[in-house]
N, C-alpha and C positions, 0 to 999 in steps of 0.2 A: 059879500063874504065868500071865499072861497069856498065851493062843493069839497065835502069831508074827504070821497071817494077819490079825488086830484092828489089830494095828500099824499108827501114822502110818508109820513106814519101811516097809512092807508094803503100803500099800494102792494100789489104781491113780489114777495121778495123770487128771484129768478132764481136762489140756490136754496128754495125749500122746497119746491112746486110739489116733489113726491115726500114729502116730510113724512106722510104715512104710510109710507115701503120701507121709508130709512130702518136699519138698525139700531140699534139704542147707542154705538157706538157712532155709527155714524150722525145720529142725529145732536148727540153732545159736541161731537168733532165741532160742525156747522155751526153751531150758538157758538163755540170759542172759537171761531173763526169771525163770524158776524160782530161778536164783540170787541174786537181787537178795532174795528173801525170808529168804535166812539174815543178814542182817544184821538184817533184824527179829526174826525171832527170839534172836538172840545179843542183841539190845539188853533185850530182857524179862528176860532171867538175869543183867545185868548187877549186883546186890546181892550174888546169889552168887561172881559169880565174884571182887569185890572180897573177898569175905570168904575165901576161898580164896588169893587173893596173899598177903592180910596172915597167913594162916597158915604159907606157903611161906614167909616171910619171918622168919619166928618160928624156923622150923626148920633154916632153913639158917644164922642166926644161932647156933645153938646148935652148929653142926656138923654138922647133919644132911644127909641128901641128900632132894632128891625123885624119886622112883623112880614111873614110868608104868605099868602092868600092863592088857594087854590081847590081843585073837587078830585072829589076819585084818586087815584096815584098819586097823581100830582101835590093833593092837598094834603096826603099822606106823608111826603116823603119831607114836605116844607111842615108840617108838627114833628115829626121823627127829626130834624135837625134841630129844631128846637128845642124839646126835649132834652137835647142830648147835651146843651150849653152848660145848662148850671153844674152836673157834675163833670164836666171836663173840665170847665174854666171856671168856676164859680160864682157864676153871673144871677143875678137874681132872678128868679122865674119869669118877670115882667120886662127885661130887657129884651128878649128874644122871643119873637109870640109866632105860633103856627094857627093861622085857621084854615078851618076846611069846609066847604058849601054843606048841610046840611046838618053841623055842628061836631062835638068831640063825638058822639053816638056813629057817625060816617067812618073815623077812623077804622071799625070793623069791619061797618056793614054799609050797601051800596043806600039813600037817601033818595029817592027816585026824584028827578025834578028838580031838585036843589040845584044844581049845577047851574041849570038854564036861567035862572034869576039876575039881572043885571042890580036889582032892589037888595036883592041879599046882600049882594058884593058889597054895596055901599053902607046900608044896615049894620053887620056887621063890624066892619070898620068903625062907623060910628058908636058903638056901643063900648068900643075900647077907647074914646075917647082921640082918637088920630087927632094928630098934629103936626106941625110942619119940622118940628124935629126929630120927625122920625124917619123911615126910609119904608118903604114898601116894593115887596119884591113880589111882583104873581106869575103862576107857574099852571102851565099848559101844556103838554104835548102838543096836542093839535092848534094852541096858540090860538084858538078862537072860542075858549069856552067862557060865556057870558057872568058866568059868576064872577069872573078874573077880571074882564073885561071892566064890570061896575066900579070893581074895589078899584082897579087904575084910575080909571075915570076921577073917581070920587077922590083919590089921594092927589090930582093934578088941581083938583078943586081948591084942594085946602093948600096948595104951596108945598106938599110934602114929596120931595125925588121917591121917584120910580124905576124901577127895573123889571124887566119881563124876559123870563126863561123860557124859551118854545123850541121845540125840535123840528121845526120846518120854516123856510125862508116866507119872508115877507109877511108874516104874522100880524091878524090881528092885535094879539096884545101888542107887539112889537111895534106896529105902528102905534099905539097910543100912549105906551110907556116913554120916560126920556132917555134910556139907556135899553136897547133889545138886545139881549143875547141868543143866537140862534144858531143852536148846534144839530147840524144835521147827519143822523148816524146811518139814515138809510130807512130802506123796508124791513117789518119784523118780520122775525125766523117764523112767526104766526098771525097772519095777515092781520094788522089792526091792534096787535095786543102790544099796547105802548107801555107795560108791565117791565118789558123788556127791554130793549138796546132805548127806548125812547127813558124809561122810568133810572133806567143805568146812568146815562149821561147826565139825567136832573141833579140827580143823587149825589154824581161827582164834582158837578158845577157850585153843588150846596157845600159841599165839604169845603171846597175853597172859599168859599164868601164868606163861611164862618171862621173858620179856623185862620186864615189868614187877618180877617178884620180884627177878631181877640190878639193875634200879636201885636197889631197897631195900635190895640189902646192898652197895650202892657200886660195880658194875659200870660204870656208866653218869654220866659227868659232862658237864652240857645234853644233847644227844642223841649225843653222840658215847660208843663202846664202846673206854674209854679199859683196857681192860684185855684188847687184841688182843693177841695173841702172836706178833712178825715172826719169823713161820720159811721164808718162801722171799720170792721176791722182790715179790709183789703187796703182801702183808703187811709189809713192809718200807716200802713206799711210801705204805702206806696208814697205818702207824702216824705216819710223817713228816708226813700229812697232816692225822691228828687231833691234832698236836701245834699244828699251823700256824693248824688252825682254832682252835682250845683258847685258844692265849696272843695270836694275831695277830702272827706273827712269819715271818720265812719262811724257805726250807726250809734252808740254814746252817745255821741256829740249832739249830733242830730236829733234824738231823742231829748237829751235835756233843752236845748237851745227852743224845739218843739213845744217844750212843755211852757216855760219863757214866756213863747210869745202866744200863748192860749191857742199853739196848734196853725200860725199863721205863717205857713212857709215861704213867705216872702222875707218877712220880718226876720225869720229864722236864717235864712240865707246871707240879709244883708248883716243879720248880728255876727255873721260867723266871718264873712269875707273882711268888713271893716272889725273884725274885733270891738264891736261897741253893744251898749245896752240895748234893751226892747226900745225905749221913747227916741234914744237919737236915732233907730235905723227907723221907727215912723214917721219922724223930722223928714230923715231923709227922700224915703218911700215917699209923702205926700207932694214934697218939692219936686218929684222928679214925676210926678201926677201919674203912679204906680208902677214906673217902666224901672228895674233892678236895676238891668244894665248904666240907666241916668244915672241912677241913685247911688251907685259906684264910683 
């Protein structure tokens, strides 16, 4: 295993050295400076990470979940995308799963030890039942933290594709994953603290893997996330609004059509585009295995 201290995330960045003489101007400068390079780097891994959607895409078509596994940040930021599925897209809680080494109690507060577990990684895993139609994605900074390491391991075991997110080349998980993405954004503005350009890059690499995979299984029709769920009142308004945008109709319409189809704005869209009833635009919706645009 590679010494932590070799690390791109480890090593002193050469435009911070005097970070504590900078100015508060100057020291904000330098992070938006410093950050402006993880887009370079996420753009070099961009083959990977395409091949990685179209596998998320594969699996969640089959019924699978993609499930996140990771400690510290890392395992933070893979619950925090998950999280975020069902009310963006409507996804059932259990389709997109974040874990984190030391359990949801970690997502606060640091778990001492957890991380280091090769047994957890796998343990856990097992407890959700993993299967091969699922996908697993474990996520590192430094790309060698053993919690991560297990869950891989343990998901190559059972036949289930893998992908691993690490912000430095040649990665443990990378090597044991089937798909490594590894984006390297540099040294932190704060020697070590992969909080930052390391935790930035994960973050944005996650934003793709989800939000692109939910258009492939029909979450998403033009850019609107026609498969919101109005449970209080924002959401109510805003489903009225992606109806509005959708057909070019306005909000009447959309409201009754809404009410129709018990609030289901697909249904709603496709009643208003084909001018048909709730049952044929389900007809349709199912045939077209939830993609609008098909079902058009």
């Amino acid at each position: 295993m590679v010494e932590l201290g070799k690390m791109e995330t480890e090593k002193q960045n050469p435009n911070t050295m005097k970070l504590d003489e900078m100015t508060v101007r100057e020291a904000v400068t330098v992070m938006n400076q410093e950050d402006k390079k993880i887009t370079e780097a996420i753009e070099e891994v961009i083959p990977e990470i395409e091949e990685a959607v179209k596998i998320i895409i594969t699996q969640l078509n089959k019924g699978g979940r993609l499930i996140y596994t990771g400690a510290g940040t890392s395992g933070r930021l893979g619950v925090l995308d998950a999280a975020e599925c069902p009310p963006t897209f409507g996804t059932p809680k259990e389709q997109v799963v974040g874990l984190i080494a030391g359990g949801q109690k970690a997502f606060t507060e640091a778990i001492e030890g957890s991380e280091d577990s090769l047994d957890m990684g796998k343990s856990d895993l097992e407890a959700i039942n993993l299967n091969e139609n699922d996908v697993v994605v474990g996520l590192a900074a430094s790309g060698r933290t053993p919690y991560v390491i297990g869950s891989l391991k343990y998901a190559n075991e059972t036949g289930t594709p893998t992908v691993a997110i690490a912000c430095n080349k040649n990665s443990e998980i990378g090597k044991v994953a089937k798909i490594a993405i590894e984006a390297v954004p540099g040294p932190e503005v704060l020697t070590g603290s992969t909080r930052l350009k390391a935790g930035t890059t994960q973050k944005m690499i996650l934003n793709m893997l989800s939000t692109v995979s939910m258009v492939g299984i029909g979450k998403v029709y033009k850019n609107l996330m026609v498969d919101v769920q109005p449970t209080n009142e924002k959401l109510v308004s805003r489903a009225e609004n992606i109806v509005m945008k959708a057909t070019d109709t306005d909000r009447g319409i959309a409201k009754e059509k809404l009410a129709e189809s018990n609030g289901n704005v697909k249904l709603a869209i496709i009643m208003i585009l084909l001018n048909t009833d709730k049952d044929s635009a389900a007809e349709r919706l199912k045939d077209a295995k939830g993609h609008i645009r098909k079902a058009l």
